[in-house]
N, C-alpha and C positions, 0 to 999 in steps of 0.2 A: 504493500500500500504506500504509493507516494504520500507525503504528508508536507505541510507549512510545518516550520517552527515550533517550540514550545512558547516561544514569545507572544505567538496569534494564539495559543490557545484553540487551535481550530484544527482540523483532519479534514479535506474533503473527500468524498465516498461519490457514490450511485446512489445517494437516497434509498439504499436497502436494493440494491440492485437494479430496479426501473431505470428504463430508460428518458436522459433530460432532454429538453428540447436545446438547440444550442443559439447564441446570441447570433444576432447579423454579424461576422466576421467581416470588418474591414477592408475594402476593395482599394488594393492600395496601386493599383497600376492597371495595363493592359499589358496582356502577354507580349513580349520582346521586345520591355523596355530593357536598361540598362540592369544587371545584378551589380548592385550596393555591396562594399566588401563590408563584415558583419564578423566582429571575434565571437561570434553565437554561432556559427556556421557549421562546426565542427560537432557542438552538443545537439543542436535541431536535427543533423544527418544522423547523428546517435540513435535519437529520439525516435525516427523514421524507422528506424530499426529494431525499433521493439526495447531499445535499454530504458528500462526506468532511470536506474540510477542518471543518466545522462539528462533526464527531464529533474529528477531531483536536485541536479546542481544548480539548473535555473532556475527552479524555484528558490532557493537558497538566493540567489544572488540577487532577485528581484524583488524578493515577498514586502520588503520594509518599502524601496521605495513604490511599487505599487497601493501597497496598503496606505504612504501616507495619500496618497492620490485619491483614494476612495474615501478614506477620512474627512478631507478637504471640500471634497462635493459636498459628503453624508453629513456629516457634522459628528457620528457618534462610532465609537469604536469597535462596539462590538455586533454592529452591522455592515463596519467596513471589513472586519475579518469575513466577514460570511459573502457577502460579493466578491474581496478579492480567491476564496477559495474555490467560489462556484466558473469564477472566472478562469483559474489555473484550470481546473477539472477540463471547459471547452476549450480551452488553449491544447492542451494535453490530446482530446479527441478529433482535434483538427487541425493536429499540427502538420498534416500531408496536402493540407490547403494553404500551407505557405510558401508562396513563392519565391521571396528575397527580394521584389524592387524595392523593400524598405530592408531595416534593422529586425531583427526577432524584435530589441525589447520594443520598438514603436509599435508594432505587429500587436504586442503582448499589451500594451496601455491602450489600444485604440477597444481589445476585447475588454479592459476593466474599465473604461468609460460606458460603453455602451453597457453593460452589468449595470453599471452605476444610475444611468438613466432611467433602465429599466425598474430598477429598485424605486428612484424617486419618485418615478409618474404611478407607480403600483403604492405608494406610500399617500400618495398625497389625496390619489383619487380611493383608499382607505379613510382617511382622517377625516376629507370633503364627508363623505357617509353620514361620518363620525358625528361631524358638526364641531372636526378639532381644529386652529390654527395651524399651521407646519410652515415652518422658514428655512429649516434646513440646520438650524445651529444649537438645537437642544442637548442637553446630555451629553455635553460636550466634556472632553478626559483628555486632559495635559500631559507630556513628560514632565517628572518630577525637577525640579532644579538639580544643579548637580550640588555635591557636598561641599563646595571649596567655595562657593556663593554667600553673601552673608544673607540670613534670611529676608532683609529687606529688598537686596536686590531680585532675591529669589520670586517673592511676591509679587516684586513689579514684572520682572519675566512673563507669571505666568497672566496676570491683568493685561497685560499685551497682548500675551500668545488668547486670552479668552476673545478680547478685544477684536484680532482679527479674524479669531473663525467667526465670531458671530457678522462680522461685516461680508465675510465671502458668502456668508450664506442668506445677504440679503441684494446679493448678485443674481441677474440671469443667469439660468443654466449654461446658455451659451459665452456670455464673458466670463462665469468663473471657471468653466474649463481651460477656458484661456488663460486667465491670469495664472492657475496653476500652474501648469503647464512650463510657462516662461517666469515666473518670477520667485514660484519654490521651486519643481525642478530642473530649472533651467533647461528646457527643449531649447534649441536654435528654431526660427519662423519656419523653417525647411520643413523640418521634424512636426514641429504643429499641425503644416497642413496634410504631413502624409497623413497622420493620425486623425485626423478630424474630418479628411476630404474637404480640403477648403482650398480655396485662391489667398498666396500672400497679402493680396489689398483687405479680405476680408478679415483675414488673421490680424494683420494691425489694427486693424479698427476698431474690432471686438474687444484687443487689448486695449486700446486707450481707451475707451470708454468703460471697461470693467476698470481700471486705474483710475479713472476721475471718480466714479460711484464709490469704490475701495476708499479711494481717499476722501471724500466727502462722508462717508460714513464712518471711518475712525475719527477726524476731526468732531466730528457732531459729541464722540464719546470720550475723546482724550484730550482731547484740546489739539489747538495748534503742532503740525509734525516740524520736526527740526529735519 
């Protein structure tokens, strides 16, 4: 059984064997574009092959930064473990539908965005039902400060780090994918649009305007940014 981490707390399976439906995988080309050279090249042909172990390194190598990616949409942790493992699970069962005009990991974020989508529209039009609110930034879970911090600054850390999920999550779906994206994990515009299937012009724009909204919403709560 491949598995996440003990860190996620999470094991993905087969739902007790059933079979899952699997997300829209990412159309990142047409056949006889250019292959991208890709240090994942060598585990994905593993992968093709039947070796577990050669998919469990990727998961190993990916799982945090994925995870904080779903985090970042979801707002809460222990829904972002369970999309980024339902996500590794159709990555894993479709990994013979990867063709290489991108990277594995862009490949591999374009399936835990879409996870991630799919989780919010099934969540929101849950809570609609409901008659509940949903912004996307509740039950929100910080890393800890580290030890070497005096508790002051430690606190103001994490009033920041509360600070800014609660602002992404009063972002469009479509700009906070972006700002993600480019301003915590640092994608290049390139990489954005493989992932998103977008035109560079539309990729800046979404950016800037997810950045003026970002920033007019932390201003509103913390005052003035230096």
């Amino acid at each position: 059984m491949l598995e996440l981490s003990r860190s996620t707390r999470r094991r993905f399976s087969y739902n007790g064997g059933g079979e899952t439906a699997l997300p829209e995988i990412p159309d990142l080309g047409e056949a006889g574009e250019r292959i991208v050279e890709d240090e994942d090249a060598g585990f994905v042909t593993r992968c093709r092959q039947g070796e577990t172990e050669a998919f469990s390194a990727l998961v190993r190598k990916y799982q945090k930064k994925m995870l904080n990616v779903a985090f970042r949409m979801i707002g809460d942790y222990e829904e972002a473990c369970d999309v980024v493992q339902e996500a590794f699970l159709s990555c894993y069962r479709a990994i013979g539908k990867f063709r290489g005009e991108a990277r594995f990991s862009t490949w591999l974020c374009g399936i835990v965005l879409n996870r991630t989508r799919t989780f919010l529209k099934q969540k929101a039009a849950r809570r609609q039902r409901e008659g509940i609110s949903f912004d996307g930034s509740e039950n929100l879970k910080t890393e800890l400060f580290s030890l070497d911090e005096s508790a002051e600054e430690g606190l103001e850390k994490q009033e920041l780090e509360n600070s800014v999920q609660n602002c992404l999550g009063t972002l469009d779906n479509d700009q906070r994918e972006v700002v993600i994206l480019r301003d915590i994990q640092g994608f290049s515009y390139e990489a954005i649009g493989l992932t998103l299937k977008l035109p560079l012009g539309t990729v800046r724009s979404r950016l800037f305007r997810g950045r003026v909204a970002l920033k007019d919403c932390l201003v509103k709560k913390i005052g003035p940014l230096r």
